[in-house]
C-alpha positions as CSV (number, residue, x, y, z in Angstrom):
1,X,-139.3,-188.2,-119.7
2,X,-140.8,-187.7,-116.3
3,X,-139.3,-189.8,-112.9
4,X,-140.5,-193.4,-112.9
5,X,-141.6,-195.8,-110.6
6,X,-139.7,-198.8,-109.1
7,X,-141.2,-202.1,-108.7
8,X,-139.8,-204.3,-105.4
9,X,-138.4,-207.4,-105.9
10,X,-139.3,-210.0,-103.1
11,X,-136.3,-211.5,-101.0
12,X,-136.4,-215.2,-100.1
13,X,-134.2,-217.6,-98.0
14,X,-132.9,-218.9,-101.4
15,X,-131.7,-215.8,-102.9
16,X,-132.7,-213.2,-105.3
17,X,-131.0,-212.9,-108.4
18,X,-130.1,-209.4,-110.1
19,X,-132.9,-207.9,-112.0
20,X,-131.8,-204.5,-112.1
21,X,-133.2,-201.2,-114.0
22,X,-131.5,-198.9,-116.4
23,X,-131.7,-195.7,-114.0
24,X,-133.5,-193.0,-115.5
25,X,-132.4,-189.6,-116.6
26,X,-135.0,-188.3,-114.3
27,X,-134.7,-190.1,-111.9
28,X,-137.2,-193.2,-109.9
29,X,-139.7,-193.3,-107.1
30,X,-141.2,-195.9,-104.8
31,X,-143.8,-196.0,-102.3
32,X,-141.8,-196.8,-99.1
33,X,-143.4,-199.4,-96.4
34,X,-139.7,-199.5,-94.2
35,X,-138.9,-202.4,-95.5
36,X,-137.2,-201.6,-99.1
37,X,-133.4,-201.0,-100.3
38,X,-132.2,-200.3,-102.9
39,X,-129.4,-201.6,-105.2
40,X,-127.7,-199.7,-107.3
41,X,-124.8,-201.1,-110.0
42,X,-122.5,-198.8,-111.9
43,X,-120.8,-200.0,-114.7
44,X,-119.5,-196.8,-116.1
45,X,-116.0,-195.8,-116.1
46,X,-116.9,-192.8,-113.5
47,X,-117.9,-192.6,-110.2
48,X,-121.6,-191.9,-110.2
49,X,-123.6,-190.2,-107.2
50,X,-127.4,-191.4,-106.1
51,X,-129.3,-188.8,-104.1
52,X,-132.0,-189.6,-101.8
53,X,-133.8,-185.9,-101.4
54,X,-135.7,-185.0,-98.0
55,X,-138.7,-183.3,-98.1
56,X,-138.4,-182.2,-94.1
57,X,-137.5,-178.6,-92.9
58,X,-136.8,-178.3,-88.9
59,X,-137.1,-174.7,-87.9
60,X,-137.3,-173.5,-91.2
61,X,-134.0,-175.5,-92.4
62,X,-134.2,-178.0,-95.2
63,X,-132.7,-181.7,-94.0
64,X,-129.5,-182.6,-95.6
65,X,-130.1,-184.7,-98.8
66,X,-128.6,-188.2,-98.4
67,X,-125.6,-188.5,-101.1
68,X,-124.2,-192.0,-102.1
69,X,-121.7,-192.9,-103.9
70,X,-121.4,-195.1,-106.1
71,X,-117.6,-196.1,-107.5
72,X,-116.9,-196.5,-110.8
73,X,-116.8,-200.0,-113.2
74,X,-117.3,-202.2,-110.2
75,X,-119.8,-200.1,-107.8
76,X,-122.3,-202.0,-106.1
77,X,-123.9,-200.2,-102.9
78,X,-127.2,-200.9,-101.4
79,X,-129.4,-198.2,-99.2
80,X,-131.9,-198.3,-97.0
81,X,-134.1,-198.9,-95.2
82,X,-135.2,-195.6,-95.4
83,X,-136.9,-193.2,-92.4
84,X,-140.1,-191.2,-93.2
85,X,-137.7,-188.0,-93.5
86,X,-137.3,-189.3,-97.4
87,X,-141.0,-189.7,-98.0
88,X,-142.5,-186.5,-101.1
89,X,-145.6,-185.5,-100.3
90,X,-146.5,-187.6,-102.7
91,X,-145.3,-190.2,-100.2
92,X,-143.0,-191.8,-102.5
93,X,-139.0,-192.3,-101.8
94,X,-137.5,-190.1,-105.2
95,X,-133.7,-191.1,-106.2
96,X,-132.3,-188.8,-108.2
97,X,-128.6,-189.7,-110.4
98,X,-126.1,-186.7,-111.0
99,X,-125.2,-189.0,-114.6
100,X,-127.4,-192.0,-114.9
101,X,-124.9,-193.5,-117.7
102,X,-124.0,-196.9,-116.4
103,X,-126.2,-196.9,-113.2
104,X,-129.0,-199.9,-113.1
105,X,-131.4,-200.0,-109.6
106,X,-133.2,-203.0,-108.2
107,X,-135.7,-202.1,-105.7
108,X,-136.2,-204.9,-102.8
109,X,-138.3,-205.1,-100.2
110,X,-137.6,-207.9,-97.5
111,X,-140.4,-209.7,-95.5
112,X,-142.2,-208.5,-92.6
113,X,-141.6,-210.2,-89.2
């Protein structure tokens, strides 16, 4: 199975209900505009951790990966926005699970202006 692409959910004043994605063993990507976040559930009886890889060096030295954690049964975190420093060269944002077991994502992206 190969990493998998997120679609964004649009935010309104009235709400936006839970639509969230099994996460994939190998992991999602999305084409970032700076105005997406993610949500992230974890339903599993252990803490689960969500990593945002950079794709930046500065003087030769890779940029810390951003790590979040996600706590067990109950977790519910959102991240983002996100700064080009996440952006493949592909351009996409990747999220990578260390156990996707119990994790679900729901990409949103709020309105411009």
């Amino acid at each position: 199975m190969a990493r998998t692409d997120l679609t964004p959910a649009s935010t309104s004043r009235t709400g936006l209900a839970w639509s969230g994605t099994p996460a994939n063993v190998d992991g999602h990507a999305f084409g970032d505009n700076g105005r997406r976040l993610v949500r992230i559930k974890n339903t599993a009886d252990a803490a689960r951790t969500v990593t945002v890889p950079t794709a930046l060096q500065v003087d030769g030295l890779e940029v810390e990966d951003l790590d979040v954690p996600v706590p067990a049964t109950t977790g519910d975190v959102t991240i983002g926005p996100f700064t080009p420093i996440y952006r493949q060269p592909n351009g996409k944002v990747h999220l990578d699970y260390d156990d996707a077991d119990g994790l679900s994502v729901q990409l949103i992206e709020y309105p411009a202006g």
